[in-house]
Short mmCIF file of the C-alpha atoms (twelve columns), coordinates in Angstrom:
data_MODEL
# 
_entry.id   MODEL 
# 
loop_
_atom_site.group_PDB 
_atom_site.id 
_atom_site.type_symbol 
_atom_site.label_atom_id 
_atom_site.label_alt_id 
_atom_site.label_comp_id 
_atom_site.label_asym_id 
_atom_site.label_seq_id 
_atom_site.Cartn_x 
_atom_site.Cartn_y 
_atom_site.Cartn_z 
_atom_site.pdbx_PDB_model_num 
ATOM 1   C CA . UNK A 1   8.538   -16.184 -18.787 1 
ATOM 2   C CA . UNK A 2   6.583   -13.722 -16.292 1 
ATOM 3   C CA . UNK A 3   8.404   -13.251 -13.018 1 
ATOM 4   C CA . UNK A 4   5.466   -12.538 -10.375 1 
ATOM 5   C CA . UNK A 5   5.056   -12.674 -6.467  1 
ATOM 6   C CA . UNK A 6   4.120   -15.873 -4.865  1 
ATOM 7   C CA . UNK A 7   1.724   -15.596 -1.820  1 
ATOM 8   C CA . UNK A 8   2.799   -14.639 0.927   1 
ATOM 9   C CA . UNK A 9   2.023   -13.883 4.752   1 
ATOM 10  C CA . UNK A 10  3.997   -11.150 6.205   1 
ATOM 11  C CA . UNK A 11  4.253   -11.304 10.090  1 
ATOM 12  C CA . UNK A 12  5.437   -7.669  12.258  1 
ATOM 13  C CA . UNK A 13  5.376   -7.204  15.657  1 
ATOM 14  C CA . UNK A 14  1.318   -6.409  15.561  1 
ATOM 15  C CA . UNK A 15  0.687   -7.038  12.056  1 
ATOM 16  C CA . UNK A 16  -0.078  -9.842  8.962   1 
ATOM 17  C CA . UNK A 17  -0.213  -8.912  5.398   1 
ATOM 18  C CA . UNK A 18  -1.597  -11.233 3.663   1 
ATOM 19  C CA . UNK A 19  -3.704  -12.195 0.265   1 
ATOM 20  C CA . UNK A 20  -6.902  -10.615 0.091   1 
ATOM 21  C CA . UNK A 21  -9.830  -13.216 0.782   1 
ATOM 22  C CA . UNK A 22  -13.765 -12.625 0.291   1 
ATOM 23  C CA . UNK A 23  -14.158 -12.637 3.986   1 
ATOM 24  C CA . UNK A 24  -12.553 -9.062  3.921   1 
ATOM 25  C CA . UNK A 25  -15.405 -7.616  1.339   1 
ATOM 26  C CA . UNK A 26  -17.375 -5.777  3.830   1 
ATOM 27  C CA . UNK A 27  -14.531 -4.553  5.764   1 
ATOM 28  C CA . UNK A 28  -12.907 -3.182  2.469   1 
ATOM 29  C CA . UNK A 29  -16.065 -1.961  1.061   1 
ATOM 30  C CA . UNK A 30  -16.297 0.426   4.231   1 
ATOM 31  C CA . UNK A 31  -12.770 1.445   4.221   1 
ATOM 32  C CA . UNK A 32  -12.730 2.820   1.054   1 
ATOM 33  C CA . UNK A 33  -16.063 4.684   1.061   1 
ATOM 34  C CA . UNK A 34  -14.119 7.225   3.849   1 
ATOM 35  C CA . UNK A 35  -13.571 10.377  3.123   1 
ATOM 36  C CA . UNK A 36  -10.138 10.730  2.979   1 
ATOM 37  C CA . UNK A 37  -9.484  7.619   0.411   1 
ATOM 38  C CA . UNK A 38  -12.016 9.338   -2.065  1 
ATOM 39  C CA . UNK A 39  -9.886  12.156  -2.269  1 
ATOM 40  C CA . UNK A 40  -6.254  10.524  -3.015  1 
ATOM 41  C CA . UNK A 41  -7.478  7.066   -4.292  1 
ATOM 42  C CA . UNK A 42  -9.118  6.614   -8.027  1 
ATOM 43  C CA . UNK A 43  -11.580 3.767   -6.525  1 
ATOM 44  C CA . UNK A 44  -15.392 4.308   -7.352  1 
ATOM 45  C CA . UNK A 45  -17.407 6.330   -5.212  1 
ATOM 46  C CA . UNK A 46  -19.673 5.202   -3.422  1 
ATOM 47  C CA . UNK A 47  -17.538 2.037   -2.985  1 
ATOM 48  C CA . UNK A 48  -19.740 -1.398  -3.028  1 
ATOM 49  C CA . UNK A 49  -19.425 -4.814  -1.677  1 
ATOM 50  C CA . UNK A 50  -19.752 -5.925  -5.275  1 
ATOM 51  C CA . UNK A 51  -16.735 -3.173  -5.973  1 
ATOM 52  C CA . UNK A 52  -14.578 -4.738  -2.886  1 
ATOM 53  C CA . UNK A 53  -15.549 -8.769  -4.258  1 
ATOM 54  C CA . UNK A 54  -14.314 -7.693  -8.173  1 
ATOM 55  C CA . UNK A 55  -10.953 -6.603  -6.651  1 
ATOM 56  C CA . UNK A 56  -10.756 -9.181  -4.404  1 
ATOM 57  C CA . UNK A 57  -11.489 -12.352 -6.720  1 
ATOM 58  C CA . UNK A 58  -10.757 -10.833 -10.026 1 
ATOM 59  C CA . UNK A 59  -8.415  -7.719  -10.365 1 
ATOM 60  C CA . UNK A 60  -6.080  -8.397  -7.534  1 
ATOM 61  C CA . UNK A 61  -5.384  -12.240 -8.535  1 
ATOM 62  C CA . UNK A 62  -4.873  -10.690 -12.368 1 
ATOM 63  C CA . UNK A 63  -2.436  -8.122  -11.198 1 
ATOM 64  C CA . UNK A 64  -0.379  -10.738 -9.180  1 
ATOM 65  C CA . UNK A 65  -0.616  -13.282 -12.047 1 
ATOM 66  C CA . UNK A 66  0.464   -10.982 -14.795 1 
ATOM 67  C CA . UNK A 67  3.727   -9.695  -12.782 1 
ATOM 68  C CA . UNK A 68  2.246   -6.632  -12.519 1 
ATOM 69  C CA . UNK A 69  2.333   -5.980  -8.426  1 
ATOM 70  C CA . UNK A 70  0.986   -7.484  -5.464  1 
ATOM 71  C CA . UNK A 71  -2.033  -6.523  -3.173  1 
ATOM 72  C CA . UNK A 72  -2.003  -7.382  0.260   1 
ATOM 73  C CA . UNK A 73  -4.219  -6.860  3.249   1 
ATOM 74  C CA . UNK A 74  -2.834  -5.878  5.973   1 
ATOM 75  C CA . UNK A 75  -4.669  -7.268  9.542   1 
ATOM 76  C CA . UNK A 76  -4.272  -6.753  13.403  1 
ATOM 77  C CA . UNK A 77  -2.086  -9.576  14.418  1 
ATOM 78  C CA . UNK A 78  -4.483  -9.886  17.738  1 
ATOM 79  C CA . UNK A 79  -7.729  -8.981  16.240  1 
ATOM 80  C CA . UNK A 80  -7.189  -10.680 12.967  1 
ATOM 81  C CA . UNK A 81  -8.885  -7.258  12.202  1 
ATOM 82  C CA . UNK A 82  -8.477  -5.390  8.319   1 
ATOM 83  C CA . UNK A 83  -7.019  -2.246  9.095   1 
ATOM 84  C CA . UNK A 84  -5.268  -1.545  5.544   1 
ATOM 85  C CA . UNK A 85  -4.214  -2.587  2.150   1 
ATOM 86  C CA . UNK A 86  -0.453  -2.341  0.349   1 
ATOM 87  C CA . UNK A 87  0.196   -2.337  -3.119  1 
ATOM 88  C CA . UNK A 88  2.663   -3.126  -5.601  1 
ATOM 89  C CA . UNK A 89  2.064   -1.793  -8.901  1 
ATOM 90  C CA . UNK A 90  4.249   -1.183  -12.012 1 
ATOM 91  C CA . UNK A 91  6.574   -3.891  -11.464 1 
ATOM 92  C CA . UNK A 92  9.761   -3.894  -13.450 1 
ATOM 93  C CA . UNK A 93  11.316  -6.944  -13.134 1 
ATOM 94  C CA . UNK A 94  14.275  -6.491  -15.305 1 
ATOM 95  C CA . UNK A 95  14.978  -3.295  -13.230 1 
ATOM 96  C CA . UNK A 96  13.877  -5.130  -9.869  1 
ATOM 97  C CA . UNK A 97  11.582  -2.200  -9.231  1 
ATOM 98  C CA . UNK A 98  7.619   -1.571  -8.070  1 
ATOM 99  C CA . UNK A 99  5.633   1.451   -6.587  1 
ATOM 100 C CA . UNK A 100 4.321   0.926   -3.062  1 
ATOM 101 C CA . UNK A 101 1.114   2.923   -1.871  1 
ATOM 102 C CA . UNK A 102 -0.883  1.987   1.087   1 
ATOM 103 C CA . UNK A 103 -4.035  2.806   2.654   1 
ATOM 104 C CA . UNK A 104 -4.955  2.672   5.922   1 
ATOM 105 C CA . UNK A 105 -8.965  2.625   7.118   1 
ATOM 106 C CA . UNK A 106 -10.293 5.391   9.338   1 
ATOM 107 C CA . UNK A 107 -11.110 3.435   12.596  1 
ATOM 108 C CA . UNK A 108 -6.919  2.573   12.447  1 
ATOM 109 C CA . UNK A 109 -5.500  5.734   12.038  1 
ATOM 110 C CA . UNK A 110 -2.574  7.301   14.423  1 
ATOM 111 C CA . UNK A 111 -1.278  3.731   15.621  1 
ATOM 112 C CA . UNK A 112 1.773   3.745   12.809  1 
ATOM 113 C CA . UNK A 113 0.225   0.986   10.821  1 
ATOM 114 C CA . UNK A 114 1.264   2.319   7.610   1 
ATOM 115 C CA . UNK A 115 4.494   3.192   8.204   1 
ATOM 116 C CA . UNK A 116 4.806   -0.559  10.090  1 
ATOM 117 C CA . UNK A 117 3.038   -2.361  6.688   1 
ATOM 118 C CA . UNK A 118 4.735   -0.004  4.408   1 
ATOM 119 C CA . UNK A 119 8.753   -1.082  6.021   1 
ATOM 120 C CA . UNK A 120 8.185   -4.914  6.059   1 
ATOM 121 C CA . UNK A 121 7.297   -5.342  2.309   1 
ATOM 122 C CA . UNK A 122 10.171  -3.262  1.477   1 
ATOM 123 C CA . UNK A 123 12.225  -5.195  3.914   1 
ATOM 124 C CA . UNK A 124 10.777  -8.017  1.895   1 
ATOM 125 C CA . UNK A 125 11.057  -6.914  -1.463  1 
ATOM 126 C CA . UNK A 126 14.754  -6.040  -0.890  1 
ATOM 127 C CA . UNK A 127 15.351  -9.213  0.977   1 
ATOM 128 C CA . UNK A 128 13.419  -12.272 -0.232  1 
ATOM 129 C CA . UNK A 129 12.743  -10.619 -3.805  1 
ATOM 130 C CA . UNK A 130 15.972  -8.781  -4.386  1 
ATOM 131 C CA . UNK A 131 14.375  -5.796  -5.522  1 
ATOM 132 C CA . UNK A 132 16.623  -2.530  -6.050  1 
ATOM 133 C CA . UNK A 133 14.138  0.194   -5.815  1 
ATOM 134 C CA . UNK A 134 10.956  0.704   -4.272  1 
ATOM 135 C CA . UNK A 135 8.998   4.285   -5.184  1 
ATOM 136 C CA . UNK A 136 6.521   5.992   -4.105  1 
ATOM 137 C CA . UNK A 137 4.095   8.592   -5.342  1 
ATOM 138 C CA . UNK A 138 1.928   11.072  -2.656  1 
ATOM 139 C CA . UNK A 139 -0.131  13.827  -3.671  1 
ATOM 140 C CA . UNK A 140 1.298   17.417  -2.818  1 
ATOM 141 C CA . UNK A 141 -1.215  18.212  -0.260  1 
ATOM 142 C CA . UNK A 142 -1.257  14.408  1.540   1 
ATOM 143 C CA . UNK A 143 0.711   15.571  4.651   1 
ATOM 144 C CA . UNK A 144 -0.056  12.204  5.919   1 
ATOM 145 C CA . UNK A 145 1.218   9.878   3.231   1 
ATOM 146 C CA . UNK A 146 4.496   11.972  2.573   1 
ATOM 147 C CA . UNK A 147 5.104   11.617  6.749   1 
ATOM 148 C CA . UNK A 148 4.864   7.262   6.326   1 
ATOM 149 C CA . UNK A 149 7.219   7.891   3.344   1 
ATOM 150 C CA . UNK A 150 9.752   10.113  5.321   1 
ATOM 151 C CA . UNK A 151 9.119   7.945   8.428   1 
ATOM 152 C CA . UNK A 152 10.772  4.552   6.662   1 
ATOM 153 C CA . UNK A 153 13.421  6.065   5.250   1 
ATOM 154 C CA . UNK A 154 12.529  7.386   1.514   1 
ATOM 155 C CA . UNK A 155 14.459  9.909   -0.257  1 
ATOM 156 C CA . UNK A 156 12.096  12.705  -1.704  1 
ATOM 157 C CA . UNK A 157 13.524  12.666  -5.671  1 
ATOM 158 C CA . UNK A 158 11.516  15.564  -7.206  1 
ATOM 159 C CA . UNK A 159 7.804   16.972  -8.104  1 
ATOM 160 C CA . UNK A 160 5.794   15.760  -10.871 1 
ATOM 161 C CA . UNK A 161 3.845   18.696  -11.663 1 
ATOM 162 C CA . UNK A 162 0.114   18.950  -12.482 1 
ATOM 163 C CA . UNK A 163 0.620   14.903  -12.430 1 
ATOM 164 C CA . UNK A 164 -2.259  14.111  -9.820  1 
ATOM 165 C CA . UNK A 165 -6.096  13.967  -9.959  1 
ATOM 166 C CA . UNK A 166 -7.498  14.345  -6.467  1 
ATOM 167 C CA . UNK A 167 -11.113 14.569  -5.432  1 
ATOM 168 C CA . UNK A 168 -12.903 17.051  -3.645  1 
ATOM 169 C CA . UNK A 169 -16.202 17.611  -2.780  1 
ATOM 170 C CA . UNK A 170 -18.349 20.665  -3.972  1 
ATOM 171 C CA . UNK A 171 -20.428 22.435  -1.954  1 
ATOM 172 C CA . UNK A 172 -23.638 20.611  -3.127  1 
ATOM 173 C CA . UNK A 173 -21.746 17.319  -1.950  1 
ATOM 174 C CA . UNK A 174 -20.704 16.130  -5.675  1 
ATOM 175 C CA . UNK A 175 -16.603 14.027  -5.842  1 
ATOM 176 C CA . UNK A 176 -15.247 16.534  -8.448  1 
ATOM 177 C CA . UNK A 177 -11.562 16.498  -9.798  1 
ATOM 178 C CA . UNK A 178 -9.004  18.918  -9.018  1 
ATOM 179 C CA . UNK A 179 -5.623  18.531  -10.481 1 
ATOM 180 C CA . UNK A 180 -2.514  18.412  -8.098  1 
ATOM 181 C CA . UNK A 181 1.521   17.458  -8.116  1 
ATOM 182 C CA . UNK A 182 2.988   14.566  -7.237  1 
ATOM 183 C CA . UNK A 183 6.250   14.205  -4.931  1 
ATOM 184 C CA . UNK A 184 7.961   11.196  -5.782  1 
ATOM 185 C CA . UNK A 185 9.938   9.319   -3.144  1 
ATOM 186 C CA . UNK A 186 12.590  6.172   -3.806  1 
ATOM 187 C CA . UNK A 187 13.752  3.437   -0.997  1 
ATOM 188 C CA . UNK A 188 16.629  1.885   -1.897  1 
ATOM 189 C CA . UNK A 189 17.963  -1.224  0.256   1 
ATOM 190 C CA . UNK A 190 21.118  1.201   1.937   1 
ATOM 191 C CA . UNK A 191 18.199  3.369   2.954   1 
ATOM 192 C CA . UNK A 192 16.663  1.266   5.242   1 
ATOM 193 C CA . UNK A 193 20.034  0.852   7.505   1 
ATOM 194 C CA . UNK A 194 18.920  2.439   10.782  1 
ATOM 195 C CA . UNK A 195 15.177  2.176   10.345  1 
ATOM 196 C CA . UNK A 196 14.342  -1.053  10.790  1 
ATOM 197 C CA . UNK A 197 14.720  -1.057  14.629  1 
ATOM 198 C CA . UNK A 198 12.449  2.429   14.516  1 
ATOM 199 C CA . UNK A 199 9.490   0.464   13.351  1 
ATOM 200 C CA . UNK A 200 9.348   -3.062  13.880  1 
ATOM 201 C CA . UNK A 201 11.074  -5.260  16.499  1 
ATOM 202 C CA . UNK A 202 14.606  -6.712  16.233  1 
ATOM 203 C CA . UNK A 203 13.603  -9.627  14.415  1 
ATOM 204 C CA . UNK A 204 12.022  -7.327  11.785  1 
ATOM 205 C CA . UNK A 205 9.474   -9.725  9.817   1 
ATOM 206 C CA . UNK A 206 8.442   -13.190 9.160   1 
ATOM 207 C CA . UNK A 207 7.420   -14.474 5.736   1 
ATOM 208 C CA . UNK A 208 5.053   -17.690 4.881   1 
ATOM 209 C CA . UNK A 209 5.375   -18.495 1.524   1 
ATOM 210 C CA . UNK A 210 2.253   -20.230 -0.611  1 
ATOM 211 C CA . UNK A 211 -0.672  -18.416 1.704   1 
ATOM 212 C CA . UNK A 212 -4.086  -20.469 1.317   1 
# 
């Protein structure tokens, strides 16, 4: 039998992650047409609304269903606003491990959001799921990503070399790919002792099980 994640609501101190729903198409679609996600992300470029609505309805409900990971967007608690997106990919569930990435949209940048997102599903997946490791893979030249990974505790195991396509533009404004390294980083459930009170408050998260 297939394990897989049920849905869930995931509650900070200023944020929800939760399912993906088609309300968030045109949000998503204009997230991840910004400059910065074409260059570490392999989503199409330009992103569409009818890109954002395939993920939504279709690849992200397969992915959950199969065991495979989780998506989840992640939403100003006050605002109700999308600001992100987590994911959970390779799932092993006889090893009680998945890779985390997260993106974070350009008009919510600087506030800690991904850092904040990124601790409370590990917190989860350690907790509620009983997960053992949680890794992580950022490009060599993401400063940014590496920092959210460093920031929440993650031990930095190695390079991947020549690993990683990245996108950059050419001078006649064509996405072309350049070929990079990948750091890999693992959380493990002792790494997180000391970081929780860094990042979220002292009550750490809140989960709601079967999200509709």
């Amino acid at each position: 039998m297939t394990s897989t994640f049920p849905n869930i609501s995931i509650s900070t101190e200023r944020l929800v992650l939760r399912p993906l729903d088609e309300d968030d198409v045109p949000a998503l679609a204009a997230m991840m047409n910004d400059e910065q996600v074409a260059a570490w992300t392999h989503v199409p470029q330009p992103f569409t609304e009818e890109n954002a609505a395939t993920w939504i309805g279709e690849y992200a409900p397969a992915e959950r269903t199969a065991g495979r990971g989780l998506d989840l967007a992640v939403t100003e608690f006050l605002t109700q606003r999308l600001v992100g997106v987590i994911q959970l990919t390779k799932t092993n569930w006889h090893v009680r491990a998945t890779e985390l990435s997260y993106i974070i949209a350009p008009w919510a940048r600087g506030e800690g959001y991904a850092s904040e997102a990124a601790l409370a599903t590990a917190q989860w997946l350690f907790g509620d799921q009983k997960f053992e490791r949680v890794e992580l893979r950022t490009a060599a030249d993401n400063t940014a990503s590496q920092q959210v990974a460093q920031k929440i505790g993650c031990i930095s195991e190695g390079v991947l070399r020549g690993a990683c396509i990245a996108r950059v533009r050419t001078d006649d404004g064509v996405w072309t790919d350049v070929r990079t390294d990948f750091i890999v980083w693992s959380l493990l459930p002792e790494d997180l002792e000391g970081t929780t009170g860094q990042l979220t408050d002292t009550d750490g998260f809140t989960t709601f099980t079967d999200w509709n």
